[in-house]
RODO-2510 file (C-alpha; in nm, 4 decimals, decimal comma):
residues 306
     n   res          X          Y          Z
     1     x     4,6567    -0,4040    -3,2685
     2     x     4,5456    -0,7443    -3,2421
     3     x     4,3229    -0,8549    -3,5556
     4     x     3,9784    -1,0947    -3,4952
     5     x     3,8348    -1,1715    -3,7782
     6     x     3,4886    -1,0741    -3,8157
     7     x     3,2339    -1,3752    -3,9077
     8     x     2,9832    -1,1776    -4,0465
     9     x     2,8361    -0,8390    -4,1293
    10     x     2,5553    -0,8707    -3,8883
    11     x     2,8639    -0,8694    -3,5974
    12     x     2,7642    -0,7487    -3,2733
    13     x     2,8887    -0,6420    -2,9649
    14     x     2,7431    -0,7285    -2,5870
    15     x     2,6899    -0,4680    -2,3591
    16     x     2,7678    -0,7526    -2,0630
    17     x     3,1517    -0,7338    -2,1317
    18     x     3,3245    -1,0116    -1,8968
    19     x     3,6755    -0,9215    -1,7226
    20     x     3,8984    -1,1417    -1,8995
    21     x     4,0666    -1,2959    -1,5779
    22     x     3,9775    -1,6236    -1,4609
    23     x     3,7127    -1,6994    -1,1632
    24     x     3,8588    -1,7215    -0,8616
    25     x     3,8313    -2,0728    -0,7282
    26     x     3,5215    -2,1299    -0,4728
    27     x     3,7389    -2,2108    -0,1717
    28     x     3,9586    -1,9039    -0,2257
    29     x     3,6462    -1,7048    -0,2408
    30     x     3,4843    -1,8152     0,0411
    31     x     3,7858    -1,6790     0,2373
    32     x     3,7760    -1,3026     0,0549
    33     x     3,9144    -1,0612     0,3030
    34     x     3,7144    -0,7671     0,4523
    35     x     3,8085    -0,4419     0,3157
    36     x     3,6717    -0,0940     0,4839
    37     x     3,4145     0,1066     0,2376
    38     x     3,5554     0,3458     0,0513
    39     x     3,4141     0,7135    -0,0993
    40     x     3,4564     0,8669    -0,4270
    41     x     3,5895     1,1242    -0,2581
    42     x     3,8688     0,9194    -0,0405
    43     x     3,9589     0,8154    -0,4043
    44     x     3,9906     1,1382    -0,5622
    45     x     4,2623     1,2248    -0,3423
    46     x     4,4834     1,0510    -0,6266
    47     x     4,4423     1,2640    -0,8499
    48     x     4,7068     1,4520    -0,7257
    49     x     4,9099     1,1933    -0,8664
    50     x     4,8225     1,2644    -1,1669
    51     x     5,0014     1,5113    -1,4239
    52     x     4,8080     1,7970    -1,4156
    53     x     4,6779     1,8880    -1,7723
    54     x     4,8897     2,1214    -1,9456
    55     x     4,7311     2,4925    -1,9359
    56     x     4,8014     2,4651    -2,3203
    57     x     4,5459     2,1685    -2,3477
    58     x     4,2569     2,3465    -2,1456
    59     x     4,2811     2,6860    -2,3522
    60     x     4,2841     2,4725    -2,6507
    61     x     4,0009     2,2587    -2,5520
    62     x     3,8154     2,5809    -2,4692
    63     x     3,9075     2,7364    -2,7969
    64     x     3,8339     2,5012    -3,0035
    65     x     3,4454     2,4088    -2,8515
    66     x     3,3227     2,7480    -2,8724
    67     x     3,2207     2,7274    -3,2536
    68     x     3,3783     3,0014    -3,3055
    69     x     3,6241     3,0867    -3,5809
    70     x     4,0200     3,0302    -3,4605
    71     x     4,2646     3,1532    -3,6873
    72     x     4,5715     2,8580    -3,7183
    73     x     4,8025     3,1776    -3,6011
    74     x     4,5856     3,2248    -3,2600
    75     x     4,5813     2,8458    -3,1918
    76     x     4,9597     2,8272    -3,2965
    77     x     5,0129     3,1250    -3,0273
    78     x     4,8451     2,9484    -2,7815
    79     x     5,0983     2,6176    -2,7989
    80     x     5,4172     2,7673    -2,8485
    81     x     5,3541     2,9479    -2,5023
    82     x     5,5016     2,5853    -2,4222
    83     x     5,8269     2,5117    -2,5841
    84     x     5,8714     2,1240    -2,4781
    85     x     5,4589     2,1288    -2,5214
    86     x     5,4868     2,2348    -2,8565
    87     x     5,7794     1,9991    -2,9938
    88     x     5,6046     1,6969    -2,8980
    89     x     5,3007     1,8008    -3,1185
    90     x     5,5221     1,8833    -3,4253
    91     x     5,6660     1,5600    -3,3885
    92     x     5,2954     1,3773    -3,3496
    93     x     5,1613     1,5897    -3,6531
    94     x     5,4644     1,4782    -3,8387
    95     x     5,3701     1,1316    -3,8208
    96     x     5,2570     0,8585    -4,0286
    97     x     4,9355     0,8277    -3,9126
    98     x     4,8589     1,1808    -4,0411
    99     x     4,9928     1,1124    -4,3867
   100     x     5,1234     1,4619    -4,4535
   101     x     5,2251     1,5572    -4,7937
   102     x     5,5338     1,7212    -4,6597
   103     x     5,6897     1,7118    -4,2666
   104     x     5,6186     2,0505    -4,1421
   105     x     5,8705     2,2420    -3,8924
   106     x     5,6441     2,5081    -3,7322
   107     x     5,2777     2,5549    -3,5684
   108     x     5,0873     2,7690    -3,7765
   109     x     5,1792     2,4847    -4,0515
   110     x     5,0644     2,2380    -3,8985
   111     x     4,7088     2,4025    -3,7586
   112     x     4,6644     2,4748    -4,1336
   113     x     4,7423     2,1442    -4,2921
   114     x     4,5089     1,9255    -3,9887
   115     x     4,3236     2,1965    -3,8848
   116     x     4,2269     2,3507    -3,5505
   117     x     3,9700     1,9955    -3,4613
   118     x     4,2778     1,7563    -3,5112
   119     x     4,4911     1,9610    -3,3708
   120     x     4,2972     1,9439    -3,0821
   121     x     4,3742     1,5596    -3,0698
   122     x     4,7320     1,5837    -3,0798
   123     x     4,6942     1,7702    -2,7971
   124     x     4,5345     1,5555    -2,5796
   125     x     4,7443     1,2341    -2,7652
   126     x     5,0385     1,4603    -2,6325
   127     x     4,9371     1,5400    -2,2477
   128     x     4,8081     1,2112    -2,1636
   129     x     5,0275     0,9538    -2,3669
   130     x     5,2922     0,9137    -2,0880
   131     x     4,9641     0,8456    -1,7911
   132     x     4,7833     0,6131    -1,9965
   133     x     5,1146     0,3945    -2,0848
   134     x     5,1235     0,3050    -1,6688
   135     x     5,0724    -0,0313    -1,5361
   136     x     4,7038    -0,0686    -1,3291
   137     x     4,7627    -0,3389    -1,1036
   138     x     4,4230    -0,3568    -1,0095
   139     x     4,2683    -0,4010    -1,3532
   140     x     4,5325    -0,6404    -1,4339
   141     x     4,6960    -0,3698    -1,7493
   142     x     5,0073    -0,4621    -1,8235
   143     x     5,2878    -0,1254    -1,9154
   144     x     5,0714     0,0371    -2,2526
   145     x     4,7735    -0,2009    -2,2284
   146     x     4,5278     0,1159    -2,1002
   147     x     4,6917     0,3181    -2,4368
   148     x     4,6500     0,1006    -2,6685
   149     x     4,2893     0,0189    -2,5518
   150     x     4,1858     0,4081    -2,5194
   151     x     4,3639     0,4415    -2,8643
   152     x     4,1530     0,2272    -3,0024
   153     x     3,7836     0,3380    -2,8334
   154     x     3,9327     0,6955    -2,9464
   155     x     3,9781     0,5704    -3,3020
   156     x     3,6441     0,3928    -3,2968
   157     x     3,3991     0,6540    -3,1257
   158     x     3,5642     0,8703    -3,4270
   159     x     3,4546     0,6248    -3,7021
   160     x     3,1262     0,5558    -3,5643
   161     x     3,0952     0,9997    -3,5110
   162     x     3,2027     0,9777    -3,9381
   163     x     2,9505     0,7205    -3,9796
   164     x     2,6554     0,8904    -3,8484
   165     x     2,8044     1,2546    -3,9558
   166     x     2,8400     1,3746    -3,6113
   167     x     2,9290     1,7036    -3,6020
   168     x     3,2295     1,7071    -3,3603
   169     x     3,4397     1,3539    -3,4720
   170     x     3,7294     1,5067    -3,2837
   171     x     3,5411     1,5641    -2,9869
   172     x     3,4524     1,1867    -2,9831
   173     x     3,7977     1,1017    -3,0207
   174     x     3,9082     1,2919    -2,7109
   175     x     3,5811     1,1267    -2,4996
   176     x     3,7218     0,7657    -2,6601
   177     x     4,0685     0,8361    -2,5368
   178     x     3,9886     0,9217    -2,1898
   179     x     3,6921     0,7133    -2,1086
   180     x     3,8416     0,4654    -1,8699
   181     x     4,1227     0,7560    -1,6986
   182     x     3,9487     0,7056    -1,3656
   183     x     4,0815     0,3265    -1,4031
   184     x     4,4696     0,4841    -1,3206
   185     x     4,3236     0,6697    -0,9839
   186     x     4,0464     0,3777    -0,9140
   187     x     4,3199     0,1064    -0,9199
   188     x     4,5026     0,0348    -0,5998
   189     x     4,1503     0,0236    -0,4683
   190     x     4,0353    -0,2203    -0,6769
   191     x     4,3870    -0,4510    -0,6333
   192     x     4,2546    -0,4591    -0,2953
   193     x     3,9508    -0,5638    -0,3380
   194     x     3,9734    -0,8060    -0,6572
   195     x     3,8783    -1,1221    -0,4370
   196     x     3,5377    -0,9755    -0,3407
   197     x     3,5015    -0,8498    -0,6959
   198     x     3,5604    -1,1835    -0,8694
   199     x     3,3068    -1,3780    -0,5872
   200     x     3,0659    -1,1382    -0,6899
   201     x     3,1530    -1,2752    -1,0602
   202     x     3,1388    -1,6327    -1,0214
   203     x     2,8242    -1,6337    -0,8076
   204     x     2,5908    -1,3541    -1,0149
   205     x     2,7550    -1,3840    -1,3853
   206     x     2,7843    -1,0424    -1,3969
   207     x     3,0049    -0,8272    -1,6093
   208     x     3,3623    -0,6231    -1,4215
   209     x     3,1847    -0,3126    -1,4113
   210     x     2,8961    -0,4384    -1,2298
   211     x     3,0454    -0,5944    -0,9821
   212     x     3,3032    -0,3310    -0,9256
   213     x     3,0007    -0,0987    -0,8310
   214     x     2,8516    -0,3339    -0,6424
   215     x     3,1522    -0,3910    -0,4289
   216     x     3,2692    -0,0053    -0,4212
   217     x     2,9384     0,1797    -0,5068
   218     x     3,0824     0,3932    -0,7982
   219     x     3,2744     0,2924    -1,0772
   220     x     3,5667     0,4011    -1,2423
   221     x     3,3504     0,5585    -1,5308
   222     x     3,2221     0,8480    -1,1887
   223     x     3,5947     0,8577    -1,0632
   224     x     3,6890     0,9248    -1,4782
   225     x     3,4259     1,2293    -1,4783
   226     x     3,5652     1,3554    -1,1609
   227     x     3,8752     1,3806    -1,3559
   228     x     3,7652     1,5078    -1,6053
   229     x     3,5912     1,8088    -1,4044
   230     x     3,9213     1,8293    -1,2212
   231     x     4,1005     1,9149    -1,5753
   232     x     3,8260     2,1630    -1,6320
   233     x     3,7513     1,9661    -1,9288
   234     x     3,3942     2,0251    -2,1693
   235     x     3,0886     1,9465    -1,9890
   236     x     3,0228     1,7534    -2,2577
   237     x     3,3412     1,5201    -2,2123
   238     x     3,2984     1,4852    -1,8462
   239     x     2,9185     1,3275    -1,9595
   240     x     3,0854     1,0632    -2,2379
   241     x     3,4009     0,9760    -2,0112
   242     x     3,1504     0,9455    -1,6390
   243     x     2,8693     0,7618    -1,8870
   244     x     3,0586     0,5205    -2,1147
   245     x     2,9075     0,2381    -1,9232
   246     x     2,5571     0,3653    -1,8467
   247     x     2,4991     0,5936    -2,0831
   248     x     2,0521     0,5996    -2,0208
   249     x     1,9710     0,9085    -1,8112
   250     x     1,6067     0,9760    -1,7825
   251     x     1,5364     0,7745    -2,0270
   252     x     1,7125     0,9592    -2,2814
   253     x     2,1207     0,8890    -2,4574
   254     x     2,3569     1,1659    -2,5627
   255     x     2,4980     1,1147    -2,9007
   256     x     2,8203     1,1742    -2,7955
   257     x     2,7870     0,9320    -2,4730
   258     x     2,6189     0,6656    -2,7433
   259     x     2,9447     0,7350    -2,9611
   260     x     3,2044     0,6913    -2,6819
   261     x     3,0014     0,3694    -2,5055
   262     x     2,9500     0,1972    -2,8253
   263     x     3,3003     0,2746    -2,9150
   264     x     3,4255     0,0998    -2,6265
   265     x     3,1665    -0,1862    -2,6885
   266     x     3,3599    -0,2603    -3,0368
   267     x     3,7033    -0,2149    -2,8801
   268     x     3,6270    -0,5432    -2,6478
   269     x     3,4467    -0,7133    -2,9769
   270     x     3,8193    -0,6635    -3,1687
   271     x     4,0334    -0,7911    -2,8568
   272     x     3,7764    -1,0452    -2,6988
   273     x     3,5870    -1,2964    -2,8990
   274     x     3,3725    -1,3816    -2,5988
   275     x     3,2220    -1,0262    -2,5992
   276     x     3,0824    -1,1069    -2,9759
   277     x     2,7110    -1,1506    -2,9472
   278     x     2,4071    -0,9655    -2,9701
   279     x     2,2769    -0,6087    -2,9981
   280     x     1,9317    -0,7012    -2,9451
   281     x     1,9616    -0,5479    -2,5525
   282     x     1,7656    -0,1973    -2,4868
   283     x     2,0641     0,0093    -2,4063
   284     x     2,2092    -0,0982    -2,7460
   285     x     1,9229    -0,0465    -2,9478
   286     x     1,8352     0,3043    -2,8137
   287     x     2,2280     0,3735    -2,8270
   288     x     2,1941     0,3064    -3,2156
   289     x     1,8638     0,4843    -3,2794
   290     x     1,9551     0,7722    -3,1170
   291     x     2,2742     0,7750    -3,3721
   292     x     2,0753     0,6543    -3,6724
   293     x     2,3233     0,3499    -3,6656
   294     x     2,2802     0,0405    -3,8470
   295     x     2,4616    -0,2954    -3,7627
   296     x     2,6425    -0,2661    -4,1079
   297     x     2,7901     0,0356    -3,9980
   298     x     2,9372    -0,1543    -3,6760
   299     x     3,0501    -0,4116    -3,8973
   300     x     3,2359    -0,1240    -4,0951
   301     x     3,3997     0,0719    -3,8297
   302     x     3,5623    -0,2940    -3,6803
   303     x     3,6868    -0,4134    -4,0204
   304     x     3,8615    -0,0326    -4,0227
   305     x     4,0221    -0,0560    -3,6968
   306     x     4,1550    -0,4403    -3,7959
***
């Protein structure tokens, strides 16, 4: 994970994130080519080409956001109804990152030891690791770039959801994993259409996102809900993953949307130094308030994912 070293403890994030690629040149964008308008739902045809999420993941999901008590046998049931499913969990749980005491060899041991919450991670780690490792032409992602980035928001909306005692962390690390999916279906569309994109760049100064929805008229953050609702995924998901770049509706901010976009926000702060600067905008602040956040904490949550 790269490292950026943090210059102070006031460290902020912008919410106008540039695309890291260079302008295109003015006489190559005078000459963009036309490309015919596209709909969401032209796009969402590609999700077909997706993996379908595993039946295992959606009973899961659904077990685990009812609030409701799960024994670690129940949940265990529930995986091992997929052999190949269920070895690719043991092996996640029995990773470093989880620091067991001891490996364990079966379900109902490992439920117990990370509980039901974290074993709803591994999960979702488990379905989607293989998708999010592909190469997105359009968005310029390079074979693992997309994982490594999602990782990271995941790992990040979690700290912030410890820092302001959220009461689902896990949650926010599933909505921080799959916040920018809709980038995998969304991208052959945009590889088309980069040249109009970047014009729209170099002449406004505005940030990717902007001008991709300026160019398409929805964004990969609505295709990513879509998703989301195709996967029969938490209504509550489909809001962080469909909001995680304009998370103000009606004047009011989910916690878990503020959790997932600000997440993201410190991702770009970590791997881009230009995207360092101030959190004195309006979407930021109410973001923050709505969490209780302070900049400190920010500051906190980046020197932990370093």
């Amino acid at each position: 994970m790269p490292r950026t070293p943090v210059e102070s403890n006031n460290t902020a994030v912008d919410t106008r994130i540039r695309h890291r690629s260079a302008p295109t040149p003015r006489a190559e964008a005078e000459n963009v080519p036309k490309c015919l308008p596209i709909s969401p739902e032209e796009v969402l045809a590609g999700v077909r080409d997706l993996p379908a999420m595993p039946n295992v993941v959606i009973k899961i999901m659904r077990m685990t956001s009812k609030g409701e008590a799960t024994s670690p046998k129940e949940l265990s049931g529930i995986i091992a109804q997929d052999p190949n499913f269920s070895a690719r969990i043991l092996k996640m749980a029995n990773s470093a990152y989880y620091g067991l005491p001891r490996s364990v060899s079966t379900l109902s041991d490992a439920v117990l030891m990370l509980g039901n919450h974290s074993i709803r991670n591994i999960a979702m780690l488990a379905a989607t690791k293989d998708t999010l490792r592909q190469k997105v032409d359009g968005y310029e992602l390079r074979p693992g770039e997309l994982w490594r980035h999602s990782l990271m928001c995941a790992l990040a909306s979690q700290l912030l959801a410890e820092q302001t005692f959220y009461h689902d962390k896990e949650v926010a690390f599933v909505g921080g994993l799959l916040h920018d999916v809709g980038k995998l279906v969304l991208g052959p569309y945009i590889h088309e259409r980069l040249p109009s994109i970047r014009k729209r760049i170099d002449s406004e100064g505005c940030s990717f996102v902007e001008a991709e929805r300026a160019v398409l008229g929805f964004d990969h953050a609505e295709i990513g809900g879509r998703i989301a609702l195709h996967w029969n995924l938490p209504s509550v998901l489909v809001s962080a993953i469909s909001l995680h770049h304009n998370p103000v509706q009606k004047e009011c901010v989910s916690p878990l949307v503020a959790l997932v976009y600000l997440g993201n926000l410190i991702c770009f702060s970590i791997t881009d130094s230009n995207a360092i600067g101030s959190f004195s905008s309006e979407i930021n602040k109410q973001c923050m308030e709505v969490l209780h956040l302070k900049e400190k904490h920010l500051s906190t949550v980046i020197l932990s994912l370093q």
